[in-house]
C-alpha positions in Angstrom: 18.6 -23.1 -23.9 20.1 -20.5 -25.9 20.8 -21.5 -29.7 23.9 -20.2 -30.6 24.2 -16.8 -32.7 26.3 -18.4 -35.3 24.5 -21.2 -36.9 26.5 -24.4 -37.7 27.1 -25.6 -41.1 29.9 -27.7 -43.1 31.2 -25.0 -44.0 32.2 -23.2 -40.8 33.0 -26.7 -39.5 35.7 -27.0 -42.1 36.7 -23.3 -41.3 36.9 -24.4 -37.7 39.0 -27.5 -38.2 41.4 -26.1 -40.5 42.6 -22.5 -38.2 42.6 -24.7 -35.1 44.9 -27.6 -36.6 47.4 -24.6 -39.1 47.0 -22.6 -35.6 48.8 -26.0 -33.7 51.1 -26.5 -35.9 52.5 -23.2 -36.1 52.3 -23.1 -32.6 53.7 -26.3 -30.8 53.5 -26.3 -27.0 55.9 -29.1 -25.7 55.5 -31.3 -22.7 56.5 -34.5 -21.9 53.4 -36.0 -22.7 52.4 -34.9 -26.1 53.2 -37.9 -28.4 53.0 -40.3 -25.8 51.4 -43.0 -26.7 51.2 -45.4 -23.6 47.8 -44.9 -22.4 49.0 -45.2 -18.5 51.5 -42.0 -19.0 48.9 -40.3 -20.9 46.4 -41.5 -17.8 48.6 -40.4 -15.5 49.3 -36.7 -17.1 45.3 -36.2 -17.1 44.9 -37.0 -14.1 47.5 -34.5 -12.3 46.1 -32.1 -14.3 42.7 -32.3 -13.4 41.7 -28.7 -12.0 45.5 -28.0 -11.7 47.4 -25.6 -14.0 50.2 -27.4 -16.5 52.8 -25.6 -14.7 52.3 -26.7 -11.5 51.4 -30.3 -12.5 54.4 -31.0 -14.7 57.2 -31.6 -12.2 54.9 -33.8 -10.4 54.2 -35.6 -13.7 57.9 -36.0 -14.3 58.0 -37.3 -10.5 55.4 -39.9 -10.7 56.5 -40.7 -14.2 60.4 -41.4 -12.9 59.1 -43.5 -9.7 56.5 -45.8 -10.8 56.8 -45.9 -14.8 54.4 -48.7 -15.0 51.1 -49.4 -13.8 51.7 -52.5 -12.3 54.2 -50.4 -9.9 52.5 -47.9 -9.5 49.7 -50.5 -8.2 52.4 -52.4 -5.7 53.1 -48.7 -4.2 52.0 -48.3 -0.6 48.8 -45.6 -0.5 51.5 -43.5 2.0 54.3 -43.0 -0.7 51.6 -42.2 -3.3 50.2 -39.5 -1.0 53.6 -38.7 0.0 54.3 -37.8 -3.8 51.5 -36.4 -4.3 51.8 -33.4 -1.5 51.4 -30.1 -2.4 49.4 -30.3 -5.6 45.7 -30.6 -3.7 42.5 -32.2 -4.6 44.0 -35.5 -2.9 41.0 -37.3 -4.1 42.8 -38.0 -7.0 45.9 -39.5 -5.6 43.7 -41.9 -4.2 41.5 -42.9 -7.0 44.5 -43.1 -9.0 46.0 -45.8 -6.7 42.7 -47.8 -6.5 42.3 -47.6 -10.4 46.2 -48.9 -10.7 45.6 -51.8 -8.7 42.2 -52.4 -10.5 44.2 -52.5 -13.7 46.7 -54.7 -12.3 44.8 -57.2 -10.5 41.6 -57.6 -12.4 42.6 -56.7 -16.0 46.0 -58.5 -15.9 47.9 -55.4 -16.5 46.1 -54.6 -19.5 45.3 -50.7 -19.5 40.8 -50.5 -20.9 41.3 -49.5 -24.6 37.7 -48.6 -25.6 36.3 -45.1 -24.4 33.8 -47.4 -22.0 36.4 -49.3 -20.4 38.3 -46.2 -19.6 35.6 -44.4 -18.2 34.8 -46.9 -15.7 38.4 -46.6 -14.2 38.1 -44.8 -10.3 38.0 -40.9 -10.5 37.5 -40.9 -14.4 35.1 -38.5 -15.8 34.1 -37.9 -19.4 37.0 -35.7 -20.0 38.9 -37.6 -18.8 37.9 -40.9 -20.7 37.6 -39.0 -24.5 40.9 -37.4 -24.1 42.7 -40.8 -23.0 40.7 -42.8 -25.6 41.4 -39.7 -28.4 45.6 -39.9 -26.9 46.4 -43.0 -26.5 43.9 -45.0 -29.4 43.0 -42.5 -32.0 39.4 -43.0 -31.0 36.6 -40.2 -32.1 35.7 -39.1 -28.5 36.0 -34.7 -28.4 37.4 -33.5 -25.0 35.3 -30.9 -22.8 37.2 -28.7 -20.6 37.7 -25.0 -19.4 39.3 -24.3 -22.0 36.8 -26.2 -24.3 33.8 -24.8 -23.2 35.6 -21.2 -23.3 36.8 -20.8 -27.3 32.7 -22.7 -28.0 31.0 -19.9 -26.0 32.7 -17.4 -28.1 33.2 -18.7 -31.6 29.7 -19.5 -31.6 28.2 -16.5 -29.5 26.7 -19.3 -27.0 25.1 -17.4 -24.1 24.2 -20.7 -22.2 25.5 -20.8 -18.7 28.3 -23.1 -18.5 27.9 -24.2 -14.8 24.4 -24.6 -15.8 22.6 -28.3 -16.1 22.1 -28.0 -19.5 25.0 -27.1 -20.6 27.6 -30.1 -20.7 25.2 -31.9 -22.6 24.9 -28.7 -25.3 28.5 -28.1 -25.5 29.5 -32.0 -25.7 27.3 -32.3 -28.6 29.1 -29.3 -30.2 32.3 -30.1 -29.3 31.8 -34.1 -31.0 30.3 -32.4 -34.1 33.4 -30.3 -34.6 36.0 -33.3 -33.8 38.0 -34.2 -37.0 37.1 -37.8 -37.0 40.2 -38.3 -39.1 42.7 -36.6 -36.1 41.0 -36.8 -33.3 44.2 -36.5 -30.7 45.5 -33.7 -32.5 42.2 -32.0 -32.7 41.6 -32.5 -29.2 45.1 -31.1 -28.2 44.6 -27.9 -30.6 41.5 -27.3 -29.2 42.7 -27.1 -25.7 46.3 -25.5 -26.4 44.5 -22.9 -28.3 42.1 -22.3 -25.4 45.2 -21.9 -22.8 47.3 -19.8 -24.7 45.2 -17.6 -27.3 41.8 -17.7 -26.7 42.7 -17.3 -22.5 39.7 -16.4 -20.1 41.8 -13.0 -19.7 43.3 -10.8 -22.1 42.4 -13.5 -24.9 45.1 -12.7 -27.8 42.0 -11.6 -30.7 44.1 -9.6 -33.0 45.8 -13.0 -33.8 43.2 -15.4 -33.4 42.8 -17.2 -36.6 39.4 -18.3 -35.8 39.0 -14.1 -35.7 36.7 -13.6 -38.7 34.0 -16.1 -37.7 34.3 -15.5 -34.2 30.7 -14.3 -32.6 32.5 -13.1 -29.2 34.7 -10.7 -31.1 32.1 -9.6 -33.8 29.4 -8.3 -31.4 32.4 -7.2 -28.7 32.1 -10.0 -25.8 34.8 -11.8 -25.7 35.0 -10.5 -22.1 31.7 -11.3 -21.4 32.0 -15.1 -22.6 31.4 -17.5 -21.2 28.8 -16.8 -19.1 28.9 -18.2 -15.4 26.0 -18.2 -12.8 27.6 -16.3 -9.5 30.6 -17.6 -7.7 30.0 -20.6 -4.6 29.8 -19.4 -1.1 32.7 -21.2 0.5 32.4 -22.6 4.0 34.9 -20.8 6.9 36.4 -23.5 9.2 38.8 -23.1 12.1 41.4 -25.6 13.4 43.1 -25.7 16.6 46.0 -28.1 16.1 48.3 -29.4 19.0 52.2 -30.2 18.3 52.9 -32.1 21.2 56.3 -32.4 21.7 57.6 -35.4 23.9 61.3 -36.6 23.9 62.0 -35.7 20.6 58.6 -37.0 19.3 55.1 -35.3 17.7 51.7 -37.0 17.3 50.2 -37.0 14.4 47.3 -39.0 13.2 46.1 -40.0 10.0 42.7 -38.4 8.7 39.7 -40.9 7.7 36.1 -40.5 7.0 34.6 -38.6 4.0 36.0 -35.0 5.0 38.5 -33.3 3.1 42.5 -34.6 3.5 41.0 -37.4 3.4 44.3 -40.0 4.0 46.6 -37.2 4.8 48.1 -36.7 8.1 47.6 -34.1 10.5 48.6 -33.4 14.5 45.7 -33.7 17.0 43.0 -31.3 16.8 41.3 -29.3 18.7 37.7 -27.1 18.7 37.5 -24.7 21.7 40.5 -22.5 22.8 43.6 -24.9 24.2 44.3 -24.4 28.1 48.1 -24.7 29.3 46.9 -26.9 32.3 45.2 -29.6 30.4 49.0 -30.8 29.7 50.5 -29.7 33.2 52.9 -27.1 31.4 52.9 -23.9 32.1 53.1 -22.0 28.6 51.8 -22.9 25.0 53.2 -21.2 21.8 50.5 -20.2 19.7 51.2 -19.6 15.5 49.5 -17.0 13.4 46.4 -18.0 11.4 47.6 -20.0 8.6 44.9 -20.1 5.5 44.2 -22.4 3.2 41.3 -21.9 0.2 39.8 -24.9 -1.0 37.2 -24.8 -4.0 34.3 -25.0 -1.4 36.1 -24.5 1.8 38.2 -21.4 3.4 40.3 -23.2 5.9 42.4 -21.2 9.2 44.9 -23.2 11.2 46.8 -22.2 14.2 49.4 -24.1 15.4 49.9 -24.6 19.5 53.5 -26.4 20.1 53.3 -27.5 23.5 56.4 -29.1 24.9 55.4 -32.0 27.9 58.2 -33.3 30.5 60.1 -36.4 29.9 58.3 -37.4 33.0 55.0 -36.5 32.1 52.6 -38.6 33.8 51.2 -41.2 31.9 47.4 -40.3 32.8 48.4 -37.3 30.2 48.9 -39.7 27.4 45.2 -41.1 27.7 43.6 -38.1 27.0 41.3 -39.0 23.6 43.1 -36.2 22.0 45.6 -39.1 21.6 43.3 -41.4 20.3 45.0 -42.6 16.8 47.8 -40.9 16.9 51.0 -42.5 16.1 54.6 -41.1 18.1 57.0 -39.8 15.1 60.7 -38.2 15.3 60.0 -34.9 14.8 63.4 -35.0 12.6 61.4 -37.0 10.4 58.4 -35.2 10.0 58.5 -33.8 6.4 60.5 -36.8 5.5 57.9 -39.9 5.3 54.2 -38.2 5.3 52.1 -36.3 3.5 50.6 -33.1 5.3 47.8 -30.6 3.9 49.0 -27.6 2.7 48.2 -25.6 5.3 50.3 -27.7 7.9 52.9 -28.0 5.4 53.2 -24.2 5.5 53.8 -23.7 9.4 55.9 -26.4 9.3 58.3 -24.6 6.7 58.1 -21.0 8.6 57.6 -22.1 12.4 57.3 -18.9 13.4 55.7 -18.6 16.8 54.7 -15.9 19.3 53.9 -16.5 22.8 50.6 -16.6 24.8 
C-alpha cells in the first residue's frame, strides 16, 4: 500500500483544518439542506444524492421534501408514488430502500429517527458514507465522510498513489480522513471537506492557484494534480437490446410492472420482446418501429426500440392470451406519464414519439 509522500503530523493536521474551515467560510455554498438539523431531511438529501450530482438532485430534494415532510409519511406513501417521484433521477435502488427504511423507522422504532452512527448505519441502503455524514449533520457526532470528492483532495494533499477503486483503499483513506476530522466541528468539517472537493479541488481543471491548501499540497508540488487520484481502468459495461411492444387497443397500452433482481427493478415497462417482432403475430398488417433509444447505466449500455402496434377493436380474444400479456395491466394511454414511473429510456420515446415505418 503506498505510504503517502507527505508524512502526517500535528502540525500539518492543524494546517489542514484551519485552510479547509477559513476556505468554507469564505466560501458558503447554499442549499436547502445545510443547517438542517432534522436527521430525516438530512437522510433524505444524502440519499438523493447518492452518485447523483447536486444539481440534478436538488429539485427532487425540494419535491420529496414538500410531499412527505415527515417520515412517518413518507412511510404511509404507496411504493408507486414514491417511484413515481422518484423518475428520472436513476439508481431506483434507492427509492426503494428509502421507502423500506421509512417504514422501518415508523413501525419498529415508533417514529424515532437511530441517533448513534450504529443505528443509522443499519437503516436499508445506508452505507458508511452515508451513516458518518448523517451522524456528523444531524448529531454533531465525530464520524469523517468518505466520498468522491473526499478521496480526491486526500490523494493529492498527501501525494497518495494508492488506487482508489482498489481493496485497500477505503480502509487507508477512512483512517486518514477520521484522523483529520475536527472532533470539535465535525458537520462543518465534513461539509468543507466535500464543498471544497466539488468546487476547488474538482477532478478537472482543479482551481490550484487559489487553493489554500496550495503550499502543502503533494499533487501540486511534484505536478500531478492531473494524475491524482489514481483509478485502476474503466468497467466493461454489458450491451443489451430491448424490443418493446406498445400495444394499442381502444384507447389502452399494456404495460407491466418489472420484478426480480434486474435493473428497473419496480418500474414499469410495456411488454418485451427478444427476437425481431412479426406483424402477423397480432393479425395487423403494419408495425411502426422507433429509432434506437440508449440508455448508459454504470454497468449496463441499454438500446430500446419502440414497436407501436395498433390491434382492432374486434381483435379476437385468442390475441390477448398470448404470454406476452402475462402481467400486464390495461392503462389509458392519456394517462400514461400521469400515474407511473418509467425508465429513462421509455420516458424518452414517450416524450419524442417519433416513428418511421417498416
Amino acid at each position: 500500500m503506498p505510504e503517502p509522500t507527505s508524512p502526517i503530523n500535528d502540525r500539518l493536521i492543524a494546517f489542514f483544518r484551519k485552510n479547509l474551515l477559513d476556505w468554507s467560510v469564505q466560501n458558503p455554498r447554499p442549499m436547502p439542506w445545510k443547517g438542517e438539523r432534522d436527521p430525516y431531511k438530512i437522510w433524505l438529501s444524502e440519499i438523493i444524492l447518492q452518485q447523483t450530482r447536486v444539481e440534478q438532485g436538488l429539485p427532487y430534494y425540494q419535491k420529496f421534501a414538500a410531499k412527505y415532510p415527515s417520515v412517518r409519511q413518507l412511510a404511509d406513501a404507496q411504493e408507486d408514488d414514491v417511484m413515481k417521484l422518484w423518475e428520472g433521477l436513476g439508481y431506483y435502488s434507492r427509492a426503494r430502500n428509502l421507502h423500506a427504511a421509512a417504514k422501518h423507522i415508523a413501525n419498529e422504532l415508533n417514529g424515532v429517527f437511530p441517533t448513534t452512527y450504529e443505528g443509522i448505519r443499519a437503516l436499508k441502503g445506508v452505507g458508511p458514507y452515508t451513516a458518518s455524514a448523517v451522524a456528523s449533520f444531524a448529531f454533531g457526532l465525530p464520524h469523517a465522510v468518505l466520498d468522491g470528492n473526499v478521496y480526491r483532495v486526500l490523494a493529492r494533499f498527501f501525494g497518495i498513489e494508492t488506487l482508489t477503486d482498489s481493496p485497500s483503499a477505503q480502509k487507508q483513506f477512512t483512517a486518514l480522513a477520521q484522523k483529520l476530522l475536527d472532533p470539535g466541528c465535525p458537520a462543518a468539517h465534513n461539509q468543507a471537506i466535500m464543498d471544497f472537493g466539488a468546487t476547488c479541488c474538482t477532478a478537472q481543471q482543479a482551481r490550484c492557484t487559489v487553493c489554500p491548501l496550495q503550499s502543502e499540497c503533494q499533487a501540486f508540488l511534484m505536478d500531478k494534480v492531473a494524475e491524482l487520484p489514481l483509478k485502476s481502468k474503466g468497467l466493461v459495461k454489458k450491451k443489451r437490446l430491448f424490443h418493446y411492444l406498445i400495444i394499442n387497443h381502444q384507447g389502452h397500452v399494456f404495460v407491466r410492472k418489472r420484478t426480480g433482481k434486474d435493473i428497473w427493478r419496480g418500474l414499469w415497462e410495456f411488454p418485451q420482446v427478444e427476437g425481431p417482432v412479426q406483424a402477423s403475430d397480432f393479425g395487423v398488417e403494419t408495425i411502426r418501429e422507433s429509432a434506437p433509444f440508449k440508455q448508459l447505466l454504470t454497468h449496463q449500455a441499454v438500446t430500446a426500440v419502440f414497436f407501436e402496434i395498433d390491434l382492432a377493436d374486434d381483435v379476437p380474444a385468442v390475441v390477448f392470451q398470448n404470454p406476452l400479456f402475462e402481467g400486464c395491466k390495461r392503462i389509458d394511454r392519456k394517462e400514461l406519464k400521469k400515474n407511473i414511473a418509467f425508465p429513462r429510456v421509455i420516458d424518452c420515446y414517450l416524450q419524442n414519439i417519433v416513428l418511421t415505418l417498416n
